[in-house]
C-alpha positions as CSV (number, residue, x, y, z in Angstrom):
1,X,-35.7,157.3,207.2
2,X,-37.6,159.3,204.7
3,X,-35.9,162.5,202.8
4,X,-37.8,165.0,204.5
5,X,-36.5,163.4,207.9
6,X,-32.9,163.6,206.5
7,X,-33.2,167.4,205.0
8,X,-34.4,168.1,208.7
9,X,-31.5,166.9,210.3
10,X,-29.4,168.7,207.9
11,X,-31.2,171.6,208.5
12,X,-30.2,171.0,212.2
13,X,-27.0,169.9,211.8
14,X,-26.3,173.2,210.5
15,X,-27.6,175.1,213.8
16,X,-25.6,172.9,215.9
17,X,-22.3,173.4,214.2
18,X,-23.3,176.9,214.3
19,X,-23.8,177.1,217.9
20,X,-20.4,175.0,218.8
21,X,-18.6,177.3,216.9
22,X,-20.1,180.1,218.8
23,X,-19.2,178.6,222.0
24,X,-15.7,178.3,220.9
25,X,-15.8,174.4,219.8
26,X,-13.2,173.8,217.4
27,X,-14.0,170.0,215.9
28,X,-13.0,168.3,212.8
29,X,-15.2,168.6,210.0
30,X,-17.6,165.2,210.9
31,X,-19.4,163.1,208.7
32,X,-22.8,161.7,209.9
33,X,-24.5,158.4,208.9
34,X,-28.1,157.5,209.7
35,X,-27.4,153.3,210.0
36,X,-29.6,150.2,211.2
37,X,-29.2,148.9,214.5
38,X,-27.1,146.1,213.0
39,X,-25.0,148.0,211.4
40,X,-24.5,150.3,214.7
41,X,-23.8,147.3,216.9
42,X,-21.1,146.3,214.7
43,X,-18.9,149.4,214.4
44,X,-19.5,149.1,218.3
45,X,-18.2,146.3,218.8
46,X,-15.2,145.9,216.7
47,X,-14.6,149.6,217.8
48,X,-13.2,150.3,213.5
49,X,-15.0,149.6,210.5
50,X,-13.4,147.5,208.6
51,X,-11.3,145.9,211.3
52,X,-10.0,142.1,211.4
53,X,-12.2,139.4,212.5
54,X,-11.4,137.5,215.3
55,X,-14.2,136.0,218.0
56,X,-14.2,137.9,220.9
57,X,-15.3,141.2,218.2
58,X,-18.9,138.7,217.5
59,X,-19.5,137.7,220.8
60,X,-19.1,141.8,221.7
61,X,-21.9,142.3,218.9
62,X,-24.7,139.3,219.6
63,X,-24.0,140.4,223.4
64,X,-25.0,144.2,222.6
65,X,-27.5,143.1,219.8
66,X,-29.5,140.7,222.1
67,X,-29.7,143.6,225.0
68,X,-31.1,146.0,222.3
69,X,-33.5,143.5,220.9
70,X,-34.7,142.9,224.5
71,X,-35.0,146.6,225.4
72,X,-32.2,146.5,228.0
73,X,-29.6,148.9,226.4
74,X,-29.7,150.7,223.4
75,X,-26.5,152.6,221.8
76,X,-27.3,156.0,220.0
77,X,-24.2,157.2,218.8
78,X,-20.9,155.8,217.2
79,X,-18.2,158.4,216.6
80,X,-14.8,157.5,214.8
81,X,-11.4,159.6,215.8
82,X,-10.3,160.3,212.6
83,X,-9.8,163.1,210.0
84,X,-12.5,164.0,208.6
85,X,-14.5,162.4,211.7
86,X,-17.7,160.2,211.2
87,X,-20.9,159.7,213.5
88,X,-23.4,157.4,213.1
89,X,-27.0,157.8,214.2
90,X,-29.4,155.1,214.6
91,X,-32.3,155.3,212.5
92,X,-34.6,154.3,214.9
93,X,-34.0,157.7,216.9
94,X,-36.2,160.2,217.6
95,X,-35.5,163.7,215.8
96,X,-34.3,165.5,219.4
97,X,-32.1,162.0,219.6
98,X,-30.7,162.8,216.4
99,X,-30.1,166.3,217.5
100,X,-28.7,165.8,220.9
101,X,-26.4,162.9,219.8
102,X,-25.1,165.2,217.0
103,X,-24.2,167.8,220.2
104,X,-22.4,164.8,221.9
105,X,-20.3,164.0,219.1
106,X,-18.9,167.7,218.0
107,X,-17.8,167.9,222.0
108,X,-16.1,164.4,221.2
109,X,-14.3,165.5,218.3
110,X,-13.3,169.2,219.6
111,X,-11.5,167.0,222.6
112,X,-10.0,164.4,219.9
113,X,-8.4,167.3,217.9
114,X,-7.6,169.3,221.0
115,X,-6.3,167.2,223.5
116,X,-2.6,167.0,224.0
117,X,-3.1,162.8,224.7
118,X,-4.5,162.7,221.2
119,X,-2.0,164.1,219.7
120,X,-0.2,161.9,217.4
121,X,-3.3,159.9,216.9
122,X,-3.2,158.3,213.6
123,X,-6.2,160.2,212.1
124,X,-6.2,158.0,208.8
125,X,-6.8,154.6,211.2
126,X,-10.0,153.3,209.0
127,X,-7.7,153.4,206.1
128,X,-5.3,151.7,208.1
129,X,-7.5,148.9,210.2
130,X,-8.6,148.0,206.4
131,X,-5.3,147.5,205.3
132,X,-4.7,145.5,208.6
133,X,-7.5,143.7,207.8
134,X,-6.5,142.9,204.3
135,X,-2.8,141.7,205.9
136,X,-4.4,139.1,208.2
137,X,-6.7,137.7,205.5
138,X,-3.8,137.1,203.7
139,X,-2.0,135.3,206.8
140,X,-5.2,133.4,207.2
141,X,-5.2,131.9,203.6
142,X,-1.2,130.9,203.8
143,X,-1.5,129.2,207.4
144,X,-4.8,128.8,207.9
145,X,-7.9,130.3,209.7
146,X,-7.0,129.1,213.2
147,X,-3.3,128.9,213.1
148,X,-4.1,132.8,212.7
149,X,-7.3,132.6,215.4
150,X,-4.8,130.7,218.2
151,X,-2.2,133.4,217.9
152,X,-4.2,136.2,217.9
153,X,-5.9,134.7,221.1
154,X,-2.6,134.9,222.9
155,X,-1.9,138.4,221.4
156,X,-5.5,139.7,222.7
157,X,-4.7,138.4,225.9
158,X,-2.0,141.1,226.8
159,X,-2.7,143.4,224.5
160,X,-3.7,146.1,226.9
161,X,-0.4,146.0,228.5
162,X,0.8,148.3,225.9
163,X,3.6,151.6,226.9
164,X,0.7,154.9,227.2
165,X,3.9,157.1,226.6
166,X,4.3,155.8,223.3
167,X,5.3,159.5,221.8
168,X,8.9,157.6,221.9
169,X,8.4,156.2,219.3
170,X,10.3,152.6,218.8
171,X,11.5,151.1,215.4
172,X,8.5,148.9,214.4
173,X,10.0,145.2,214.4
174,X,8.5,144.9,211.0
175,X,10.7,148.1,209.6
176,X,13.9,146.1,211.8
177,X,13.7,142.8,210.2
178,X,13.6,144.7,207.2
179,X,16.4,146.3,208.1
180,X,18.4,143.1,209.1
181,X,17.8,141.7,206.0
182,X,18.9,144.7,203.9
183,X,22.0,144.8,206.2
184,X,25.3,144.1,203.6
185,X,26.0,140.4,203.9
186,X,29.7,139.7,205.8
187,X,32.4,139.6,203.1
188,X,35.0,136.8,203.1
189,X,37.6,139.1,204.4
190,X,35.8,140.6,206.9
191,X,36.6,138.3,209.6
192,X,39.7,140.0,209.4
193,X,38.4,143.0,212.1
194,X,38.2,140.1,214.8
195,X,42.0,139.4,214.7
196,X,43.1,139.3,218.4
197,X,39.3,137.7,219.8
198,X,38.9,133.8,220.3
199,X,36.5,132.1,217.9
200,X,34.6,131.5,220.9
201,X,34.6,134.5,221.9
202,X,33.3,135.6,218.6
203,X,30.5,133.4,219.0
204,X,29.4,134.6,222.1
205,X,29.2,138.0,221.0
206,X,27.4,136.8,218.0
207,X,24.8,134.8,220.5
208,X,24.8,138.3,223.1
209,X,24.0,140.8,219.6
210,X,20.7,138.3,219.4
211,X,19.7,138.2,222.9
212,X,17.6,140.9,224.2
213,X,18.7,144.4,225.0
214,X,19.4,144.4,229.2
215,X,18.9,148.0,229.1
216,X,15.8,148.3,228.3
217,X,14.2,146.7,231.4
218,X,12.6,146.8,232.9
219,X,10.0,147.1,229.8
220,X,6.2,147.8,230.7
221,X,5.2,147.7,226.8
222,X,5.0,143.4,226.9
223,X,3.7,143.3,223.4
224,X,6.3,145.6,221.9
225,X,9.0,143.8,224.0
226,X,7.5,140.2,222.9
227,X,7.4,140.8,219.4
228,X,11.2,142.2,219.4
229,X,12.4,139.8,221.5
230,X,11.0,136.4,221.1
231,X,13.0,133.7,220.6
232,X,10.3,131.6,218.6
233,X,8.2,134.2,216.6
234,X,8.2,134.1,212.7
235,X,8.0,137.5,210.8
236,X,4.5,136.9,210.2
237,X,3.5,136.7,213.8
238,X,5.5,139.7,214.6
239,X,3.5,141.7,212.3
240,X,1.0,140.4,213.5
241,X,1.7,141.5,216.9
242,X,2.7,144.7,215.1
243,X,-0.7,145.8,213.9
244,X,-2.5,145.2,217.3
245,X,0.2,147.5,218.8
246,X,-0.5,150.1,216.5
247,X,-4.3,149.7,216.7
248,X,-3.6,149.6,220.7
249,X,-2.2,153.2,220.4
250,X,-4.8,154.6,218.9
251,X,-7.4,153.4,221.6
252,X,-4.8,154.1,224.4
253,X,-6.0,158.1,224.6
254,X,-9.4,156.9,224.6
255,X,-9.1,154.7,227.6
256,X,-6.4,157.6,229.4
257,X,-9.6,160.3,228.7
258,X,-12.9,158.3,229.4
259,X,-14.7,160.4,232.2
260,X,-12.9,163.6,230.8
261,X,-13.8,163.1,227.3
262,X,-17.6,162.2,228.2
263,X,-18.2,164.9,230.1
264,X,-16.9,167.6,227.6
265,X,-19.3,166.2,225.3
266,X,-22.2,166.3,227.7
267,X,-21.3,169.3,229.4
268,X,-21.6,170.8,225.3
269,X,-24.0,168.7,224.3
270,X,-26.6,170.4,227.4
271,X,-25.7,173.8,226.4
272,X,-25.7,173.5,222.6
273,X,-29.6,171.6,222.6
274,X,-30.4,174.9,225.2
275,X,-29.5,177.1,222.6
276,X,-31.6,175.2,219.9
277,X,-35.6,176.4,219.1
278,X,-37.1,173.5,220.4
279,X,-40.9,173.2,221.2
280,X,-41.7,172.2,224.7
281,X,-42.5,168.5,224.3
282,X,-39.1,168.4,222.6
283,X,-37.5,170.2,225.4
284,X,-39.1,167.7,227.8
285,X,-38.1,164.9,225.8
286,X,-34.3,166.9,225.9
287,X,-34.3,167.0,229.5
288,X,-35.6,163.3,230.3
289,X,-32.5,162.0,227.9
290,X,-29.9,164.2,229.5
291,X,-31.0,163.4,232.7
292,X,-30.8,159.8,231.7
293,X,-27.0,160.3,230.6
294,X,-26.0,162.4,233.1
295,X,-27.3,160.4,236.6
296,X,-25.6,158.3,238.5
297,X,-25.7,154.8,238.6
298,X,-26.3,152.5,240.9
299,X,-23.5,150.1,242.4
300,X,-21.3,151.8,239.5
301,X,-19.5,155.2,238.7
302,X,-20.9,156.9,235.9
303,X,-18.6,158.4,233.3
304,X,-20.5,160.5,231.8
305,X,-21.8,162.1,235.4
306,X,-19.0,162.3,237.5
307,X,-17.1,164.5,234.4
308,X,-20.0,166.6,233.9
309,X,-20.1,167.4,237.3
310,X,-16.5,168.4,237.7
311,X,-16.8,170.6,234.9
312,X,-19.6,172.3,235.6
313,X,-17.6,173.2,239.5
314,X,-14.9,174.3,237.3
315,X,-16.7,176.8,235.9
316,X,-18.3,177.8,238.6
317,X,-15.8,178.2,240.9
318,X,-13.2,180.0,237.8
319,X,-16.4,182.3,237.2
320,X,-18.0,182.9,240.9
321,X,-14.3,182.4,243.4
322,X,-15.0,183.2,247.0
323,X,-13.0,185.8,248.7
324,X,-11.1,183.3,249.7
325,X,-9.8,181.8,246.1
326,X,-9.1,185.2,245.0
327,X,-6.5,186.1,247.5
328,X,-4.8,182.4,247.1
329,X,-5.2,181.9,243.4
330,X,-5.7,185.4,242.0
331,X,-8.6,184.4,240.5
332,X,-10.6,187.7,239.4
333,X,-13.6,185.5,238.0
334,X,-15.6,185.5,234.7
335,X,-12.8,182.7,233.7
336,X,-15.1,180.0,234.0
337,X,-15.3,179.0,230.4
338,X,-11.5,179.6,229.4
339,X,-10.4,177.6,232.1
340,X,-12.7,174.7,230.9
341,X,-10.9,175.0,227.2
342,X,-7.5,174.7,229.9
343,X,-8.8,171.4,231.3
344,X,-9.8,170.1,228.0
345,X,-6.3,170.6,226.1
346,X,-3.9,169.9,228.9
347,X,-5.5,166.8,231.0
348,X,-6.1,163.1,231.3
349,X,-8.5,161.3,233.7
350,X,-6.2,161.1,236.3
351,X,-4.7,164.2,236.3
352,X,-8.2,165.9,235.9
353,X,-10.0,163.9,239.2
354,X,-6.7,164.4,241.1
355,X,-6.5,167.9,240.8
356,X,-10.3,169.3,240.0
357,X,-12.5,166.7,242.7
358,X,-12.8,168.3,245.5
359,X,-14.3,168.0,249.0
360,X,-17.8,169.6,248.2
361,X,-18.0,167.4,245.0
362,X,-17.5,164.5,246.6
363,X,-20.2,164.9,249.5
364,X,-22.7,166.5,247.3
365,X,-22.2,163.3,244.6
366,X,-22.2,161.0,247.5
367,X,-18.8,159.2,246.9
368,X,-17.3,156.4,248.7
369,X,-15.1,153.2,248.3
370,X,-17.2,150.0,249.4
371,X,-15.5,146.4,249.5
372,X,-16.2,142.8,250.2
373,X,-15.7,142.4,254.2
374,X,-15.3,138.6,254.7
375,X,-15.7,137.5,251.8
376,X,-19.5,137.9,252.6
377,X,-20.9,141.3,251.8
378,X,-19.9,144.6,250.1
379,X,-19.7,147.6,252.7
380,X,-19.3,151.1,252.6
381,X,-15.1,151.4,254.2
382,X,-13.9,154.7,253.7
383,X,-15.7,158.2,253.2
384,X,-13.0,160.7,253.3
385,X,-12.5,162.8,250.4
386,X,-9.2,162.0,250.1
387,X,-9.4,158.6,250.3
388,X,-11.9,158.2,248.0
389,X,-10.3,160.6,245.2
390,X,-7.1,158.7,245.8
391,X,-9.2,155.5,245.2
392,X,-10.6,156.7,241.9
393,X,-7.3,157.7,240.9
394,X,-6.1,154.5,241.7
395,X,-8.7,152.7,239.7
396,X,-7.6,154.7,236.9
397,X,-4.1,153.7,236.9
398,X,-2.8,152.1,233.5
399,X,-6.8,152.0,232.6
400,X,-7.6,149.6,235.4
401,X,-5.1,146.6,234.6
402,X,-2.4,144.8,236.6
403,X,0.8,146.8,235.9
404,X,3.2,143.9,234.6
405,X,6.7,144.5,233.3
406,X,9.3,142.5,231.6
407,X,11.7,142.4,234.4
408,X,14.1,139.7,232.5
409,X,14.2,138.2,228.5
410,X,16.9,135.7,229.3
411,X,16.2,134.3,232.6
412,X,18.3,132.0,234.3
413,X,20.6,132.4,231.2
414,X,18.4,130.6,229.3
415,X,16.1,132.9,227.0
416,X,13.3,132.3,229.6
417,X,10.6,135.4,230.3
418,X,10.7,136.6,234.1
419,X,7.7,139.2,234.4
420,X,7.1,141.0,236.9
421,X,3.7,142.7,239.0
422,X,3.8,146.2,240.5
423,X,1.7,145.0,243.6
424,X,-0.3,148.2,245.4
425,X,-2.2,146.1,247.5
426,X,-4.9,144.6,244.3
427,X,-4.1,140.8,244.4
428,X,-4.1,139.0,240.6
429,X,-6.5,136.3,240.2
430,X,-4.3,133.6,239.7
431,X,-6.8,131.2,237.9
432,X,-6.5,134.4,234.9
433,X,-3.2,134.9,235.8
434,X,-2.2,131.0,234.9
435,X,-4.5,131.0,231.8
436,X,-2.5,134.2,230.4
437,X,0.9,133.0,231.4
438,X,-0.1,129.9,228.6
439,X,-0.8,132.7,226.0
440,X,2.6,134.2,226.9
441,X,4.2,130.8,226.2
442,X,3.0,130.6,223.3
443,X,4.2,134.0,222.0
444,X,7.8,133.5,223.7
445,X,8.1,129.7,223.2
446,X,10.1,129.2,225.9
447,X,9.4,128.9,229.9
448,X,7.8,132.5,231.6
449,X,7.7,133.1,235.2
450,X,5.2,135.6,236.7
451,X,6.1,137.3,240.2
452,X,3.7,138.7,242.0
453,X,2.0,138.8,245.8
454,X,-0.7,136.5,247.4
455,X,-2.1,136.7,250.8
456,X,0.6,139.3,251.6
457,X,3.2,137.1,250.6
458,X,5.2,137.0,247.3
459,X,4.6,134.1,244.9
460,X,6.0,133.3,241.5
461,X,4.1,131.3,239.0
462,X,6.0,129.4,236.8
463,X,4.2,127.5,232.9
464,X,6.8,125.8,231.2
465,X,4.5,124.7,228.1
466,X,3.1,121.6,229.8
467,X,2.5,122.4,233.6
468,X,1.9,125.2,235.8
469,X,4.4,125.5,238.8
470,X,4.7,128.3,241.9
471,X,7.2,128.6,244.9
């Protein structure tokens, strides 16, 4: 990109922060970087600069860099959560690209700072993936490149299943085994407190302090639970297991947000490039790539439109009630836009579709919950409003995974892991279920058990580190 292309999107850069602020926008001061595609694909797919390697982060990037070199997708924006934020445009964009993507990402970063899910986002996490990274390079050149691959491979496979309501926060296993080994050693007298107890009885209240904690189950945060309580893990692994936790909670408010956080940044991103001196084959150009983000999609639900589309209600019916909504809610209208700033500090995607999608929406963005019928086509089942807002809610529900807790860390009295499924009616694919339960073994080194429902009846699956088993 040449310097009179870069001065002009300063020069525009400046207008846009100028109109957000009008609008009320309150960002973080953001940083923008005009990369190559290559460089864009892999912030995308390893979701961090500077994050670990592993696999399943390449396959991401020659996946989205072989559908851009084709012409079948193309990403125009990156934007990183942090403090100072950072965009990054791809060179290859048109100038009203540039300028509508630089929209988007001041509507991401006035939800980031504003949002109550965000928080106690860690707003240094570059700073922090690179240290991470550093860490497991360090692992990798004591035990080896895939000593470190394997484990993180059975780490990846349940890191999702991660505790959203991590504003407890728990003492980090790395901070306790610090801890234990600071702890002052037992003294040669100090046996003397157990006068009155049996030595076996000593011993099996040594054994019970280093079993895990009963009352804490059951536990839905498997990998925090896991790398407290495993039997077989050495302190590297459960640091390890510690840094993807910790990277985990930064994405969680991300994946709690999606359709809300999407849609505030269209919804801003539309108004803000209305607001800009374009000439009219850059306002046509404007409107073909809005309409392009903000359309539904066929056989799939569209982020970006279905958020757009409840906000712009919002407004509407905050700003214009009918006779009817004033005498019920008291609304006097003209609070359109401050109840948008409302909905943006105080919700999640659930919250906001179960209590902002309404009947009208619904039918006018022709909503409906189809399924496979017979195992041979997909057909349309259910149309009511309800229904289908329940569904999408539903879908939503811990981010669209199985909800699996730790129902018992000594099983059978015998250190084994007894999970459990919260069925509501979405069966586990056992095949995937089996393959994870291996990753679980390896992480807890001892036999794990997975209940959960099959054809309407309950099943357990059983891998005891050779063969699978279920009854």
């Amino acid at each position: 990109m040449e310097d009179r292309e870069i001065r002009e999107l300063e020069k525009a850069l400046e207008q846009i922060w100028d109109v957000a602020r009008k609008f009320g926008l309150d960002p973080y001061p953001v940083r923008f970087e005009v990369v190559p595609a290559t460089v864009m694909y892999e912030i995308g797919s390893y979701a961090l600069p500077g994050r670990y390697s592993h696999w399943t982060f390449g396959k991401a990037y020659h996946r989205m860099k072989t559908m851009y070199d084709f012409g079948l997708s193309k990403i125009y924006e990156v934007v990183i959560n942090t403090n100072p934020s950072y965009g990054f445009l791809l060179e290859t964009n048109s100038p009203v690209q540039n300028k509508l993507v630089m929209a988007h990402v001041l509507g991401h970063v006035d939800f980031f700072k504003n949002n109550a899910y965000f928080s106690r986002t860690n707003r240094r996490m570059v700073e922090t993936v690179s240290t991470h990274a550093g860490r497991m390079s360090e692992y990798e050149f004591r035990y080896g490149h895939k000593t470190v691959e394997r484990f993180l491979d059975a780490v990846l496979s349940v890191e999702e299943h991660i505790d959203p309501n991590f504003f407890i926060r728990r003492e980090d296993p790395r901070r306790e085994a610090e801890r234990k080994k600071a702890a002052p050693k037992v003294g040669r007298y100090d046996d003397l407190w157990n006068i009155g107890q049996k030595p076996d009885e000593q011993d099996a209240a040594a054994e019970e302090d280093e079993r895990p904690r009963g009352d804490r189950l059951p536990e839905k945060d498997l990998v925090y639970y896991i790398s407290r309580n495993s039997p077989s893990l050495k302190d590297w692994q459960r640091d390890v297991m510690a840094m993807v936790h910790e990277e985990m909670e930064y994405f969680v408010p991300q994946m709690q947000t999606k359709t809300l956080n999407e849609g505030w940044a269209s919804f801003w991103h539309a108004r803000i490039m209305r607001e800009l001196d374009l000439s009219d084959e850059e306002h046509v150009e404007f409107a073909e790539l809005h309409s392009g983000v903000v359309s539904p999609h066929k056989g799939q639900l569209n982020p970006y439109y279905l958020g757009y589309k409840i906000l712009e209600d919002i407004e509407r019916r905050w700003d214009e009630p009918t006779p009817e909504e004033r005498e019920k809610f008291g609304r006097e209208g003209g609070g359109g836009r401050a109840k948008l700033f409302e909905v943006r500090e105080t919700e999640n995607d659930v919250s906001f579709l179960r209590n902002y999608l309404t009947e009208e929406l619904c039918e006018e963005l022709d909503l409906f919950v189809y399924e496979l019928v017979d195992e041979e086509e997909w057909t349309v089942t259910e149309k009511r409003w309800e229904r289908v807002r329940d569904q999408l809610v539903a879908n939503m529900t811990n981010f669209g995974f199985p909800y699996v807790v730790v129902a018992d860390g000594d099983y059978d009295g015998n250190r084994e892991l007894y999970l459990k499924h919260q069925y509501e009616g979405a069966e586990l694919d056992t095949a995937y279920a089996r393959r994870v339960l291996e990753h679980v073994h390896t992480l807890w080194g001892r036999p794990v058990h997975l209940e959960t429902v099959v054809d309407d009846e309950p099943v357990r699956l059983h891998y005891n580190g050779e063969e699978h088993d279920e009854d």
